[in-house]
N, C-alpha and C positions, 0 to 999 in steps of 0.2 A: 520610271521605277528603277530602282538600284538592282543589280543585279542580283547581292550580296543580301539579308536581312530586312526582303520586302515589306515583312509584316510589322518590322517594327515602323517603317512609314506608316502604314493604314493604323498601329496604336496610336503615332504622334497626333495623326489626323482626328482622331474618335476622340482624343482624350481633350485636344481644343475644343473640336465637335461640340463634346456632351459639358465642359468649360461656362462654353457660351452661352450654352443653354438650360446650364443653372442658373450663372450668373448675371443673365440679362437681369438689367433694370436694378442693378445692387450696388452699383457703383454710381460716385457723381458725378467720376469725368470719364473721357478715351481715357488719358493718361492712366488713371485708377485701373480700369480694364484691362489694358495693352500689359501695365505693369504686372496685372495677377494673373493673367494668362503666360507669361511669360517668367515669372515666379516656379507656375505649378507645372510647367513644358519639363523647367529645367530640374524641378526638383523629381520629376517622374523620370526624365532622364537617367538621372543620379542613382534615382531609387534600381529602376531597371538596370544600369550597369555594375550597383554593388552588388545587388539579389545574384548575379550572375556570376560575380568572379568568384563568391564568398560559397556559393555552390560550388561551383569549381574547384575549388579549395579542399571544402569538404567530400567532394568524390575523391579528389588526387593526394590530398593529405600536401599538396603543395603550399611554401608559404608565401606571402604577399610581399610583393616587390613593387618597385615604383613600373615597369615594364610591364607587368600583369593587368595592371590598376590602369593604365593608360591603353590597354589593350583591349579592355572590359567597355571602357570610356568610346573607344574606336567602333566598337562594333554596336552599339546601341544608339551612337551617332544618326543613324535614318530616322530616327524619334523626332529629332529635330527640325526634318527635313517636312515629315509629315505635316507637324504641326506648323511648320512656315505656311501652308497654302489658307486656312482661314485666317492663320492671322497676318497674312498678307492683305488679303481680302480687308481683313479690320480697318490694315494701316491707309492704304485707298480710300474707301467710305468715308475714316474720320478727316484726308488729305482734302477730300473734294468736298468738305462743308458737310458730309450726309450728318443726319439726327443720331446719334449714338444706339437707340433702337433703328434705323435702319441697317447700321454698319456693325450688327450683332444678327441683323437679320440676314445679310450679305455673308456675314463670314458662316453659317451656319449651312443657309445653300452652297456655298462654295465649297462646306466638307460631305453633304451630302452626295451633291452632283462628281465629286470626285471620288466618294467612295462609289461610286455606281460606275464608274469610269472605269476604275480601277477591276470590279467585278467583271466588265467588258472585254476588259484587255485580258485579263486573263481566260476567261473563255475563248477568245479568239485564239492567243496563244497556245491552247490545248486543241486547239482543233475541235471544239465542241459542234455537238447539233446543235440546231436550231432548237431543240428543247431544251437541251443539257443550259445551252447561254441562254434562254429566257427563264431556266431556272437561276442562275448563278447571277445576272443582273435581279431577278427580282430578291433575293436574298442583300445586293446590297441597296434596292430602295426599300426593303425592311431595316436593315441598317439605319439607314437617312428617317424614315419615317420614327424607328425609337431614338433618336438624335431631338428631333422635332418634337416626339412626344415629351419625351422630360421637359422640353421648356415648354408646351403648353400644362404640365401635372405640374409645375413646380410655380407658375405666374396664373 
């Protein structure tokens, strides 16, 4: 985890995450898949680091420079970073032959089991109880489990 804009990782992750679990079974190839997952990463990207500077903006009445715009670009950066772990996972499954529903079903575990991961790591890192971190892991296989639900409500 970055030190810097953790949570824009855990967005990038949720947003493949819940991605995949529309979009299973809508496409006809990886290709088609990899591509629109990687479409809607970077255009949430985008979206997140205009929302931001154009806020900015309008708090500080500052105007938009190429230096701001690349700045805004910088910091939203862990987006991408999130989103790389399913669709890493993706690019595996469809590298080693798997069925296009299993390397949709692979990258879907692979963002749950990380968002629970991640819920771990941060309880440990706060020095949590033993309640406090069986609370804060189960909030992220709640996570995973509504990741999971969309693509059984939606297929």
């Amino acid at each position: 985890m970055p030190e810097r804009n953790p949570a824009r990782v855990v967005y990038g992750l949720i947003t493949v995450g819940a991605l995949m679990a529309a979009e299973s079974g809508h496409h006809e190839s990886y290709a088609d898949l990899v591509a629109s997952a990687f479409v809607a990463t970077a255009l949430y990207w985008l979206l997140h680091a205009y929302s931001a500077v154009l806020g900015h903006r309008l708090e500080t009445r500052d105007r938009l420079r190429p230096a701001t715009l690349m700045y805004g670009l910088a910091e939203e950066s862990p987006i991408l970073t999130g989103a790389a772990v399913p669709l890493a996972a993706l690019l595996i499954a469809w590298a080693t032959g798997a069925s296009q529903e299993t390397g949709v079903t692979v990258a879907l575990w692979t963002a749950v089991v990380s968002l629970v991961l991640f819920e771990l790591v941060a309880g440990l890192r706060s020095r949590a109880s033993a309640g406090e971190l069986a609370l804060e892991v189960g909030v992220g296989v709640a996570m995973g489990v509504a990741i999971l639900g969309l693509r059984t409500l939606l297929h």
